[in-house]
PDB file of N, CA, C and O in Angstrom, chain B, residues numbered from 101:
ATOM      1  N   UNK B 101     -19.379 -45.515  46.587  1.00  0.00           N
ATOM      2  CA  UNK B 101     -18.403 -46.404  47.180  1.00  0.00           C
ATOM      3  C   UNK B 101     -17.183 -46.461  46.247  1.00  0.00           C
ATOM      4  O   UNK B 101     -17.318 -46.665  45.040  1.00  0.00           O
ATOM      5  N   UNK B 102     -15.969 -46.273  46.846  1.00  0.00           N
ATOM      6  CA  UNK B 102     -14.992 -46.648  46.196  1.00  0.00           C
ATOM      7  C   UNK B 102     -14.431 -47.675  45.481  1.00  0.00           C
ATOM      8  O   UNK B 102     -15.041 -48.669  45.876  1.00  0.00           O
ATOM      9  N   UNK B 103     -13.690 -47.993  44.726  1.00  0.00           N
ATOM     10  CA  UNK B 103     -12.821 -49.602  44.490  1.00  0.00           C
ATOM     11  C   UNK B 103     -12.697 -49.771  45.363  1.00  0.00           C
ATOM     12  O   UNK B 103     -13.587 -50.455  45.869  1.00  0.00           O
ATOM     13  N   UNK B 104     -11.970 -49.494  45.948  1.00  0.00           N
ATOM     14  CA  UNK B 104     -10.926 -49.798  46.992  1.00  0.00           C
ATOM     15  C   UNK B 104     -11.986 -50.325  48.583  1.00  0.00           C
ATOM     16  O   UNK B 104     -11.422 -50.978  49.460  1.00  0.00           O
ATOM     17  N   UNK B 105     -13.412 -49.951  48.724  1.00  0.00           N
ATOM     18  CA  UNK B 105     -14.152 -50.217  49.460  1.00  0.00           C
ATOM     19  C   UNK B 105     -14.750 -51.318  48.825  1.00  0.00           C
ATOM     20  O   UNK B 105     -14.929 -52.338  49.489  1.00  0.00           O
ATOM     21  N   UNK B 106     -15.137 -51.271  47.473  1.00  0.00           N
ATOM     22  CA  UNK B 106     -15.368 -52.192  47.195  1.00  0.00           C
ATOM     23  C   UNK B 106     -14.804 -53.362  47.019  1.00  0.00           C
ATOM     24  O   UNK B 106     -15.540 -54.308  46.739  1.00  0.00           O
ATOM     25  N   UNK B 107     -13.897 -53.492  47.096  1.00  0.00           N
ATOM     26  CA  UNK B 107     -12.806 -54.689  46.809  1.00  0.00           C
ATOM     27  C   UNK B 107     -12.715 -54.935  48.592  1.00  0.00           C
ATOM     28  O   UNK B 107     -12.779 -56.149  48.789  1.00  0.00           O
ATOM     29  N   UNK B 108     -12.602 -54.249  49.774  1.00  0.00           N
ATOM     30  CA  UNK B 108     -12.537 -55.062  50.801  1.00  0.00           C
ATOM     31  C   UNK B 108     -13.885 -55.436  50.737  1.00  0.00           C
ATOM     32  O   UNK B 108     -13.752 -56.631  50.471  1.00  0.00           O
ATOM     33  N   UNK B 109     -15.184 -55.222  50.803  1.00  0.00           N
ATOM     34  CA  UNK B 109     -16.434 -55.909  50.946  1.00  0.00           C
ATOM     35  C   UNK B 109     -16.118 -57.388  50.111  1.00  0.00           C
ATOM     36  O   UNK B 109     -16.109 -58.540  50.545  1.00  0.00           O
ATOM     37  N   UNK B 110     -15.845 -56.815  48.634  1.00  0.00           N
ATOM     38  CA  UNK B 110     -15.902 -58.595  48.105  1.00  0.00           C
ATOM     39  C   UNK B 110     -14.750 -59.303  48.925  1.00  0.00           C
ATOM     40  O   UNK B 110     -15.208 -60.180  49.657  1.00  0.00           O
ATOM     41  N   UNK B 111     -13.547 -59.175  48.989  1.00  0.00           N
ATOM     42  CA  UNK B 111     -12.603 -59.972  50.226  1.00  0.00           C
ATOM     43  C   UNK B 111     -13.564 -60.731  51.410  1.00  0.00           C
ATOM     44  O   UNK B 111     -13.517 -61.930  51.685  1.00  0.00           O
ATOM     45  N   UNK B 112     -14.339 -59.838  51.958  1.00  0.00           N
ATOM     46  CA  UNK B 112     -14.851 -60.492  53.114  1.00  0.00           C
ATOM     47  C   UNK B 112     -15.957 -61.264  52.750  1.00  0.00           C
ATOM     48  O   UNK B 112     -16.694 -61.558  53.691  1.00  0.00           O
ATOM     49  N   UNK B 113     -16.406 -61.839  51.197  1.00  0.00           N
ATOM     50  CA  UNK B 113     -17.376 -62.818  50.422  1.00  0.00           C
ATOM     51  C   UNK B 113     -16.659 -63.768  51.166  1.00  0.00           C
ATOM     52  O   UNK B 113     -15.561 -63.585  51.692  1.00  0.00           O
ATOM     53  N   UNK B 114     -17.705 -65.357  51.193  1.00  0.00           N
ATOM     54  CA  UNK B 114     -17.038 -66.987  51.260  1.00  0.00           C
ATOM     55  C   UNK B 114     -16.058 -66.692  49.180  1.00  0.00           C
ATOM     56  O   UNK B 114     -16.226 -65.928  48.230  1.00  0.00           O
ATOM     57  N   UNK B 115     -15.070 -67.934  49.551  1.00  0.00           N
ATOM     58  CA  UNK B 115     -14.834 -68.052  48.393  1.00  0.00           C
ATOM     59  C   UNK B 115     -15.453 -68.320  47.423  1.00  0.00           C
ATOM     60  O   UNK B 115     -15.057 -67.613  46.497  1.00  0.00           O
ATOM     61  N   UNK B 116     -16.403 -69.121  47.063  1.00  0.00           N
ATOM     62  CA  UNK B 116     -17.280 -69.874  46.233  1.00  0.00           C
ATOM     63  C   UNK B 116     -17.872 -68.012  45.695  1.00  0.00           C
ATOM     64  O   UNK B 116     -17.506 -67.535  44.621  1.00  0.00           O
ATOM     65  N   UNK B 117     -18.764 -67.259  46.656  1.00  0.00           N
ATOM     66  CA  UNK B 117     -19.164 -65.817  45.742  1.00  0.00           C
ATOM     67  C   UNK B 117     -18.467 -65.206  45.346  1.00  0.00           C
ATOM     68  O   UNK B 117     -18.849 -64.371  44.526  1.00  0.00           O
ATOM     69  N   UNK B 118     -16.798 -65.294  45.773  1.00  0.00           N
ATOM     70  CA  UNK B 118     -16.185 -64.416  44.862  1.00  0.00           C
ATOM     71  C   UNK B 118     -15.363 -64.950  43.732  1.00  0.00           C
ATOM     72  O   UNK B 118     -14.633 -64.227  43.053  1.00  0.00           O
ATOM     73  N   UNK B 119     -15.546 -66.632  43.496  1.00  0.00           N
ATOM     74  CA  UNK B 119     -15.218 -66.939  42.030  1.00  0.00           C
ATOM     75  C   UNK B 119     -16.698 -66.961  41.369  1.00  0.00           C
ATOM     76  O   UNK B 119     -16.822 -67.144  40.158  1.00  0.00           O
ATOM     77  N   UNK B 120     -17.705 -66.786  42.136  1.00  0.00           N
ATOM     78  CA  UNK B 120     -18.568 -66.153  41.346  1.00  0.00           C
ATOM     79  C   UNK B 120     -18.825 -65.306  40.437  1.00  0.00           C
ATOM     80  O   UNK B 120     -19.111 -65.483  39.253  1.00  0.00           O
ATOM     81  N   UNK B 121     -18.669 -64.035  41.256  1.00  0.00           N
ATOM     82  CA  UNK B 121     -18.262 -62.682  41.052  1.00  0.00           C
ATOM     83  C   UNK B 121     -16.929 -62.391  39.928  1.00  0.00           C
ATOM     84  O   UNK B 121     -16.955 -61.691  38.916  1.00  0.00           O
ATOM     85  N   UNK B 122     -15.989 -63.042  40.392  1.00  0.00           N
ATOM     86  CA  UNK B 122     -15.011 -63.387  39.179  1.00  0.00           C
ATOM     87  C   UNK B 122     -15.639 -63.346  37.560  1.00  0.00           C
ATOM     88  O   UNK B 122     -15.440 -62.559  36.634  1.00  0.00           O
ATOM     89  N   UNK B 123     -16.609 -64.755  37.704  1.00  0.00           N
ATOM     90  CA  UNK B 123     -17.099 -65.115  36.829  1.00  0.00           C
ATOM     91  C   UNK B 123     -17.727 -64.368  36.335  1.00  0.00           C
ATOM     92  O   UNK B 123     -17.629 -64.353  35.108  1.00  0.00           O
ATOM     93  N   UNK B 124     -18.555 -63.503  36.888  1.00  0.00           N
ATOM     94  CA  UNK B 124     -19.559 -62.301  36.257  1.00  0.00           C
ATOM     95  C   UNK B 124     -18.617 -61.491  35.816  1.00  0.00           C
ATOM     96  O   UNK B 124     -18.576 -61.295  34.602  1.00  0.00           O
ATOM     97  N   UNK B 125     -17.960 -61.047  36.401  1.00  0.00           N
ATOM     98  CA  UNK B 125     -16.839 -59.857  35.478  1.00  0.00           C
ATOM     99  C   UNK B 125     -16.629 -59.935  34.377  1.00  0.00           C
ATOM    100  O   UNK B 125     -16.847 -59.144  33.459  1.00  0.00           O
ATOM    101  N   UNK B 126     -15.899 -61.538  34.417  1.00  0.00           N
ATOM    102  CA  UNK B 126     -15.283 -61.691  33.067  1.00  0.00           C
ATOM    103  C   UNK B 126     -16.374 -61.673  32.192  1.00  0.00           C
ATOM    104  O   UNK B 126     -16.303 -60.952  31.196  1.00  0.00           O
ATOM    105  N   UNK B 127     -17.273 -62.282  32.379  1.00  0.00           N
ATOM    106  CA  UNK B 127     -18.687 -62.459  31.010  1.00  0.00           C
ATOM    107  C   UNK B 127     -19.036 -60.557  30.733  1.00  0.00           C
ATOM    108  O   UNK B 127     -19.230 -59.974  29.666  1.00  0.00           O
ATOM    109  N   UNK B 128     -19.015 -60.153  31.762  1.00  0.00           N
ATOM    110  CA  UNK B 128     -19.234 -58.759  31.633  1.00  0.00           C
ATOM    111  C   UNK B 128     -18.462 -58.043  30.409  1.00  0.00           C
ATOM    112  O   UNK B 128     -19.012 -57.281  29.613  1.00  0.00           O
ATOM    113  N   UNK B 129     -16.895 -58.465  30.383  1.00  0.00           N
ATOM    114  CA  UNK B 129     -15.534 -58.291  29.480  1.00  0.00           C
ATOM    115  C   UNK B 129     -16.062 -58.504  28.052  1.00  0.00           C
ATOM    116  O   UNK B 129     -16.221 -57.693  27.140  1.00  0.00           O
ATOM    117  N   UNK B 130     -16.301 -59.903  28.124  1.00  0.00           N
ATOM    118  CA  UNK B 130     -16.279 -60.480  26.539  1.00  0.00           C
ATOM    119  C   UNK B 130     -17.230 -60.425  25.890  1.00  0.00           C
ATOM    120  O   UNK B 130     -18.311 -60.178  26.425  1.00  0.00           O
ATOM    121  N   UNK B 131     -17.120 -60.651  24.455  1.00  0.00           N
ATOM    122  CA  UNK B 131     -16.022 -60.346  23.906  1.00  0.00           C
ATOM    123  C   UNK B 131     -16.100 -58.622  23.543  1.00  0.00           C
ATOM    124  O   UNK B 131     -17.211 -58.121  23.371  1.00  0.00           O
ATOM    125  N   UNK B 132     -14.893 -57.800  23.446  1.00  0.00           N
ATOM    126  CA  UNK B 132     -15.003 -56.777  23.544  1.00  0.00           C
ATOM    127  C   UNK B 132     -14.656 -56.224  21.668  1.00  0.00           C
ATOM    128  O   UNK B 132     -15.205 -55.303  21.063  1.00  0.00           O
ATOM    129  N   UNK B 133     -13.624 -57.142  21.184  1.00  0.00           N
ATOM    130  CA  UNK B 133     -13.571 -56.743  20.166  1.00  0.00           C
ATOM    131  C   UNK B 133     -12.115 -55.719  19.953  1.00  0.00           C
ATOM    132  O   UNK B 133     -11.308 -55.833  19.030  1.00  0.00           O
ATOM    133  N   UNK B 134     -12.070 -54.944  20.824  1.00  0.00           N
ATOM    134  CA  UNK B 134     -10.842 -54.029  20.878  1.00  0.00           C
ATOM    135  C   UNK B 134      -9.649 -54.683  20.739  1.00  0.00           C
ATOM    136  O   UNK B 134      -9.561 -55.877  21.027  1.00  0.00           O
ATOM    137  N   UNK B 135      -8.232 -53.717  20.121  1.00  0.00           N
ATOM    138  CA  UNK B 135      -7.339 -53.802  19.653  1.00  0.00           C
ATOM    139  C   UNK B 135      -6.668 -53.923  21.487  1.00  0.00           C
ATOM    140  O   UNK B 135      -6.981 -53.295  22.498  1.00  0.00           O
ATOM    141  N   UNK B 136      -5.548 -55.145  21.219  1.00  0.00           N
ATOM    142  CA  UNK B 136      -4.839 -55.004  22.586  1.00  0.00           C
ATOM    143  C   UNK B 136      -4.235 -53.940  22.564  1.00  0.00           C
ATOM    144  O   UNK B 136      -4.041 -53.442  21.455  1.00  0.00           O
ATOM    145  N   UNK B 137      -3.744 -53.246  23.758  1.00  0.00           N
ATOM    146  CA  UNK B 137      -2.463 -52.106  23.689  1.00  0.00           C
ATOM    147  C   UNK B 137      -1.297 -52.753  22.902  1.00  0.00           C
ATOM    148  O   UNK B 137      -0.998 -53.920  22.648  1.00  0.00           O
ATOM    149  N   UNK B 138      -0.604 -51.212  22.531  1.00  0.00           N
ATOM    150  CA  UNK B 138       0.590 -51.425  22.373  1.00  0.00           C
ATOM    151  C   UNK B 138       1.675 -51.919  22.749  1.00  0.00           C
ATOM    152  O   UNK B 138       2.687 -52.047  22.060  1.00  0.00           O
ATOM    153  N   UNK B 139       1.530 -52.218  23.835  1.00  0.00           N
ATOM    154  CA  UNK B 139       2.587 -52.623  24.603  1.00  0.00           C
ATOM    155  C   UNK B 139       2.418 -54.560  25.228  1.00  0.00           C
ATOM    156  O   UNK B 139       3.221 -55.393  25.648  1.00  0.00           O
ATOM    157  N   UNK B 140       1.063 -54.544  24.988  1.00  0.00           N
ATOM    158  CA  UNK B 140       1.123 -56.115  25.326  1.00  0.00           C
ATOM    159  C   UNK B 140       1.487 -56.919  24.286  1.00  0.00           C
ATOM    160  O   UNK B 140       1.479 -58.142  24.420  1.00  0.00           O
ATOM    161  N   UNK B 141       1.804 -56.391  23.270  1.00  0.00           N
ATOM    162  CA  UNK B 141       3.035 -57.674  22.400  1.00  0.00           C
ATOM    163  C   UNK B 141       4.197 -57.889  22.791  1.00  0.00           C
ATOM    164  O   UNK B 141       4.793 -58.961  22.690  1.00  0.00           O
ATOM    165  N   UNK B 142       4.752 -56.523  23.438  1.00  0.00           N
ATOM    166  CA  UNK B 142       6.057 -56.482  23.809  1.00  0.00           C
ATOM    167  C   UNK B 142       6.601 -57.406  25.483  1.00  0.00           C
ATOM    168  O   UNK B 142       7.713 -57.799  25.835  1.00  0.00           O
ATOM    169  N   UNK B 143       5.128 -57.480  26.236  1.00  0.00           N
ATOM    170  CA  UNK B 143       4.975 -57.905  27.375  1.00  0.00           C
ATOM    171  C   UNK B 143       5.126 -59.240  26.930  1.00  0.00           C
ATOM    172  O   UNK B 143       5.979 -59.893  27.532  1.00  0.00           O
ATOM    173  N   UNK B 144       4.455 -59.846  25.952  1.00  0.00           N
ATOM    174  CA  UNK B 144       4.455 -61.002  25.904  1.00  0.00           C
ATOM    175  C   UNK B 144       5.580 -61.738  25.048  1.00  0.00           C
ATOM    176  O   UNK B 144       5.839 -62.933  25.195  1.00  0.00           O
ATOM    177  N   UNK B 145       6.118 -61.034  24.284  1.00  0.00           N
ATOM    178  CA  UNK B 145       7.368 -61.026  23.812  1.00  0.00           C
ATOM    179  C   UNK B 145       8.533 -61.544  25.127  1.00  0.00           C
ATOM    180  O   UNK B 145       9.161 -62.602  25.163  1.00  0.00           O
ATOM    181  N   UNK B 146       8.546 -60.799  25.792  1.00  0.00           N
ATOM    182  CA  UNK B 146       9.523 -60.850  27.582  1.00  0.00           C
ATOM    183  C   UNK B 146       9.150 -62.021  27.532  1.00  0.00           C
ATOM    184  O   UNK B 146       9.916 -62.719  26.868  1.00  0.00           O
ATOM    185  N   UNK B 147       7.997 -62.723  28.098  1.00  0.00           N
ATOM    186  CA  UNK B 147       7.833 -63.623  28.884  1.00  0.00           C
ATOM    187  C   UNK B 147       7.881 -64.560  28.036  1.00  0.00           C
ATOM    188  O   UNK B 147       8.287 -65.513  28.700  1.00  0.00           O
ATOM    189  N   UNK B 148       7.710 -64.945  26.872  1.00  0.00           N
ATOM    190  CA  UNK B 148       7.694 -65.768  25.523  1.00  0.00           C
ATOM    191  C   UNK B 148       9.663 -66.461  25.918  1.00  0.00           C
ATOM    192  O   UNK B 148      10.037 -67.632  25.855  1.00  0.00           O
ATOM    193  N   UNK B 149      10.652 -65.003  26.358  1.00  0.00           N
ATOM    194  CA  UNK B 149      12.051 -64.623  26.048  1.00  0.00           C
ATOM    195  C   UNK B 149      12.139 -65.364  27.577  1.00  0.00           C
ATOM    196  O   UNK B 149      12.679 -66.443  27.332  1.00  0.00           O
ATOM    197  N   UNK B 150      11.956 -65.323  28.560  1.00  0.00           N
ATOM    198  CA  UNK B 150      12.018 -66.230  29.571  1.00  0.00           C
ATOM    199  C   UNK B 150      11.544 -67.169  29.952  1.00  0.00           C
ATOM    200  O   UNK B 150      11.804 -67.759  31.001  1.00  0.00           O
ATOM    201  N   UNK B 151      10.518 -67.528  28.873  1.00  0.00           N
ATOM    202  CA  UNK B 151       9.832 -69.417  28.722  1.00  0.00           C
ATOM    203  C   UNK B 151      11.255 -70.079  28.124  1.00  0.00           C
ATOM    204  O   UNK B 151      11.855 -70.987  28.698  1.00  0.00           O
ATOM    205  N   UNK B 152      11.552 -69.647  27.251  1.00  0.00           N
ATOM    206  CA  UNK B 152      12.525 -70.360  26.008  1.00  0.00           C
ATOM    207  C   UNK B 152      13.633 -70.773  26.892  1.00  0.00           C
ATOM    208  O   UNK B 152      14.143 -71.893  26.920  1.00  0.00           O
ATOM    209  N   UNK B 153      13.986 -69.639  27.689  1.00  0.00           N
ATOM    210  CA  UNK B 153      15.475 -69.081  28.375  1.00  0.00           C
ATOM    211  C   UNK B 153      15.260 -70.117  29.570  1.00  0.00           C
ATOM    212  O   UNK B 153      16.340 -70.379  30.098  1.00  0.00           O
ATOM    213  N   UNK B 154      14.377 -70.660  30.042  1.00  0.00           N
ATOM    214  CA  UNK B 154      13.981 -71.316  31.676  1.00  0.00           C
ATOM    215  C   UNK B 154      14.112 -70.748  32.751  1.00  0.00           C
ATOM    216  O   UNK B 154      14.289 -71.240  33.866  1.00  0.00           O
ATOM    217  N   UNK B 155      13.976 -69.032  32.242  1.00  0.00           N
ATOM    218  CA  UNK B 155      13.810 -68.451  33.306  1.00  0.00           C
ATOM    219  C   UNK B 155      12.393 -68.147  34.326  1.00  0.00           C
ATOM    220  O   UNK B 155      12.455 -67.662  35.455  1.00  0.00           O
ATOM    221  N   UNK B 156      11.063 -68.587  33.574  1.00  0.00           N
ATOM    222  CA  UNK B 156      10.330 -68.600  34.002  1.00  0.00           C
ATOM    223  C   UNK B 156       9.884 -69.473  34.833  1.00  0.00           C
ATOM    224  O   UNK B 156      10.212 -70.659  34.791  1.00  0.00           O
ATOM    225  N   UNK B 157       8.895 -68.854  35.881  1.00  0.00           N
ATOM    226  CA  UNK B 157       8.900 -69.678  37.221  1.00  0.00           C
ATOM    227  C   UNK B 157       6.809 -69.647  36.735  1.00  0.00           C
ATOM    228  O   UNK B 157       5.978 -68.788  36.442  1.00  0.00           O
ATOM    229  N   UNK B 158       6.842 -71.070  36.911  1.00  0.00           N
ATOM    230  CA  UNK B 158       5.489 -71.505  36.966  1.00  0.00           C
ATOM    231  C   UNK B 158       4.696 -71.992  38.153  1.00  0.00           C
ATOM    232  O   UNK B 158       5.407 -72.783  38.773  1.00  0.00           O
ATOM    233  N   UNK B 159       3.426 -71.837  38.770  1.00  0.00           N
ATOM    234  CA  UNK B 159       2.974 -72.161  39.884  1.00  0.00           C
ATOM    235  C   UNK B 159       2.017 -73.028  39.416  1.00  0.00           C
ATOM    236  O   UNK B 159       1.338 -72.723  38.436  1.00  0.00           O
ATOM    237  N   UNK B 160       1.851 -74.267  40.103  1.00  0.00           N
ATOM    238  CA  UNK B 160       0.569 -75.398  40.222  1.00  0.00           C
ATOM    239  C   UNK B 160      -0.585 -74.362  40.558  1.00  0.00           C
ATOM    240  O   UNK B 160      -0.363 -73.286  41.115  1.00  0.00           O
ATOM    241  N   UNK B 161      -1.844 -74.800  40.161  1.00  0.00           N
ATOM    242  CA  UNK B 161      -3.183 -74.386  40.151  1.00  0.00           C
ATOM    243  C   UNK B 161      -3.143 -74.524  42.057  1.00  0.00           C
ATOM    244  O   UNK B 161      -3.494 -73.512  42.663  1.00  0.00           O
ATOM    245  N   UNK B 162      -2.934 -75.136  42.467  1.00  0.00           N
ATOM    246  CA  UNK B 162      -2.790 -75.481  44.379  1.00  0.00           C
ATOM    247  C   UNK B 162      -1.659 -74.017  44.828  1.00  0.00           C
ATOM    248  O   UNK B 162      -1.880 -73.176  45.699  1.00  0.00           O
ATOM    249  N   UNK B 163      -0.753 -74.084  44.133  1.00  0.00           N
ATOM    250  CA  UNK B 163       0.126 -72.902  44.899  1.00  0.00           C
ATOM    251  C   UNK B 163      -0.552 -71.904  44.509  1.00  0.00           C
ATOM    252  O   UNK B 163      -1.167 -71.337  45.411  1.00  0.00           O
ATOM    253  N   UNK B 164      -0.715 -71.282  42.989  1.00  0.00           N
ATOM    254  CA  UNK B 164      -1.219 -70.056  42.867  1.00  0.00           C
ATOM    255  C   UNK B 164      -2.420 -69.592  44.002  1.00  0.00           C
ATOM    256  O   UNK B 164      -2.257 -68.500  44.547  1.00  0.00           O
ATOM    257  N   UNK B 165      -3.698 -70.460  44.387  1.00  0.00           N
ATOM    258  CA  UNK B 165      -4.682 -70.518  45.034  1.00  0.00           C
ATOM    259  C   UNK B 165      -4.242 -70.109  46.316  1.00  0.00           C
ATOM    260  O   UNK B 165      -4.783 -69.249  47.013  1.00  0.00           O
ATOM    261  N   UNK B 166      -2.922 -70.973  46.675  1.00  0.00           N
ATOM    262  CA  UNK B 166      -2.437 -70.837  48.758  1.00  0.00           C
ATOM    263  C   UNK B 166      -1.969 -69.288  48.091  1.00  0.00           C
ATOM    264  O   UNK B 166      -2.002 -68.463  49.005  1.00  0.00           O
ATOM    265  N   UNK B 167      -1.644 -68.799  47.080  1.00  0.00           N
ATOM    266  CA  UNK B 167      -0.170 -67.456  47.403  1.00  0.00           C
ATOM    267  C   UNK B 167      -1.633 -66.368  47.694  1.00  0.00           C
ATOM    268  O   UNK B 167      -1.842 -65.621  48.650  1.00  0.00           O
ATOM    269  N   UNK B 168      -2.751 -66.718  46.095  1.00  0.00           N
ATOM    270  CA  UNK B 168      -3.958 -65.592  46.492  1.00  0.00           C
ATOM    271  C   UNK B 168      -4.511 -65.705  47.778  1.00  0.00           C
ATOM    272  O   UNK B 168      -4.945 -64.652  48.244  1.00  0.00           O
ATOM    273  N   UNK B 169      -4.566 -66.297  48.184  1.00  0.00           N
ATOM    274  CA  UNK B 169      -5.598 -66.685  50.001  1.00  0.00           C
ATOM    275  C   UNK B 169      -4.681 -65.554  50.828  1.00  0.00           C
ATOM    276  O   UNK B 169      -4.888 -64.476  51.383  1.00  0.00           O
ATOM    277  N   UNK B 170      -3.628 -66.375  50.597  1.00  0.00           N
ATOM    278  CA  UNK B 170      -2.590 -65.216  51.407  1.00  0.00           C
ATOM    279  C   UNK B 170      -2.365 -63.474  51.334  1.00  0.00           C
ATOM    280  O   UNK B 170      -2.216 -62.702  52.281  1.00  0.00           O
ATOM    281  N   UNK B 171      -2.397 -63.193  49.960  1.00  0.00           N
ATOM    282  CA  UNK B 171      -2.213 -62.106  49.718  1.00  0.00           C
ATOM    283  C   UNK B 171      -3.631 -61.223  49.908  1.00  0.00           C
ATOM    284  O   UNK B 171      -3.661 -60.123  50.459  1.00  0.00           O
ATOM    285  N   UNK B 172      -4.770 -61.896  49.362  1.00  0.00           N
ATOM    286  CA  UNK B 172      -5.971 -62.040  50.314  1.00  0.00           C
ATOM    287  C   UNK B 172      -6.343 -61.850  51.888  1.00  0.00           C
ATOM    288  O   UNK B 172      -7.213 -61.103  52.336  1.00  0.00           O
ATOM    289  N   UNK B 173      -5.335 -62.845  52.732  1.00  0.00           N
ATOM    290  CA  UNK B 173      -5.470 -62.392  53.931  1.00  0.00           C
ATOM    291  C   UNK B 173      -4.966 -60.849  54.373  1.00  0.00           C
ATOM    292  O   UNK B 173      -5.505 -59.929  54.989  1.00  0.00           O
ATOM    293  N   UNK B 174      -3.579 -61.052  53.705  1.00  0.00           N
ATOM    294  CA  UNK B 174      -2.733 -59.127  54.056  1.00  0.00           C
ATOM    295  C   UNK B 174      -3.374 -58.351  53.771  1.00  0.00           C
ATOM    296  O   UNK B 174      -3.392 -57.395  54.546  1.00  0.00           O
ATOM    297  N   UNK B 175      -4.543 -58.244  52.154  1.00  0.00           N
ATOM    298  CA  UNK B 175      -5.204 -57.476  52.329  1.00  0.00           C
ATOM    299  C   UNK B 175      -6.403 -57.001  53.567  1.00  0.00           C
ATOM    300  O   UNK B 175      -6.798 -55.852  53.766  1.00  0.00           O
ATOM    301  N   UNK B 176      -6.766 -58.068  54.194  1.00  0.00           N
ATOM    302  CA  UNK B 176      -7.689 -57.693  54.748  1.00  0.00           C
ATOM    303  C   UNK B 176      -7.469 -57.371  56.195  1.00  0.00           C
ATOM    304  O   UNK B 176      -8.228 -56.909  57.047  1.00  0.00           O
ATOM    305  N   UNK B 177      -6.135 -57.772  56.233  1.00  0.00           N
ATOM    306  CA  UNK B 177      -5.433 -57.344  57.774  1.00  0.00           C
ATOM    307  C   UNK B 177      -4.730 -56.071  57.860  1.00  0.00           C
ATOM    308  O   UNK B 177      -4.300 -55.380  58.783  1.00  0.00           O
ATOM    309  N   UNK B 178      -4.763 -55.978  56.336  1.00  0.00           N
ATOM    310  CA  UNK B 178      -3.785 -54.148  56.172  1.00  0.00           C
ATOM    311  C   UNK B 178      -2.522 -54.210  56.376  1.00  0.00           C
ATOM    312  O   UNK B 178      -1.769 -53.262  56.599  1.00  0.00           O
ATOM    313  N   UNK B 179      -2.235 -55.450  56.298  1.00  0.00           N
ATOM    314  CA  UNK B 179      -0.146 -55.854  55.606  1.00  0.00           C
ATOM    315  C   UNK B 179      -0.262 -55.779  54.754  1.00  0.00           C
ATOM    316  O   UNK B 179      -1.362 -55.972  54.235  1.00  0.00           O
ATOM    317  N   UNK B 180       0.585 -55.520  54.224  1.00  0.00           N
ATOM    318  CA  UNK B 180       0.987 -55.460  52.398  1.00  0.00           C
ATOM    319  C   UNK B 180       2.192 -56.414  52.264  1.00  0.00           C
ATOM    320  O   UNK B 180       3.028 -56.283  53.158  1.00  0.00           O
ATOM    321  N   UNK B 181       2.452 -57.364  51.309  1.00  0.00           N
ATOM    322  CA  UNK B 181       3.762 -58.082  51.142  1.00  0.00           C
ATOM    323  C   UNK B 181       4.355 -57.267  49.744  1.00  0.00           C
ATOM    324  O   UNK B 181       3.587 -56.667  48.992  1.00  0.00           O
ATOM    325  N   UNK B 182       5.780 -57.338  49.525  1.00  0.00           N
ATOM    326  CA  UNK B 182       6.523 -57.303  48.850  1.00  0.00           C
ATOM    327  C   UNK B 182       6.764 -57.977  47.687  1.00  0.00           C
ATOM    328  O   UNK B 182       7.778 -57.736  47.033  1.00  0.00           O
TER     329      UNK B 182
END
């Protein structure tokens, strides 16, 4: 099975198994011990540079949740958003 098959099967989980599943991943992850890439200092550097600046845009724990449901739904309807 593919990712990509696999990732619509978990989509079509209730929510509750797939912050489950979430949850198993991550424990799966940690701790790993490895050196971050090279490049995620510099990533976080940016966004560090648009906290300071107020250019950064922050979402409530409630919006982030409605934007994933959503982007969630396109996936499973086969829209894609922008």
């Amino acid at each position: 099975m593919s990712t990509l098959e696999l990732g619509k099967k978990v989509l079509e989980l209730p929510r509750e198994e797939r912050k489950n599943l979430l949850n198993l991943l991550q424990e799966s992850l940690e701790p790993n011990n490895e050196e971050p890439p090279e490049w995620h200092g510099d990533v976080l550097a940016e966004r560090n540079k648009k906290i300071e600046s107020g250019d950064a845009k922050f979402l409530s724990l409630e919006e982030f949740n409605e934007k994933l449901d959503q982007r969630i739904d396109e996936i499973k309807s086969g829209r894609r958003s922008s």
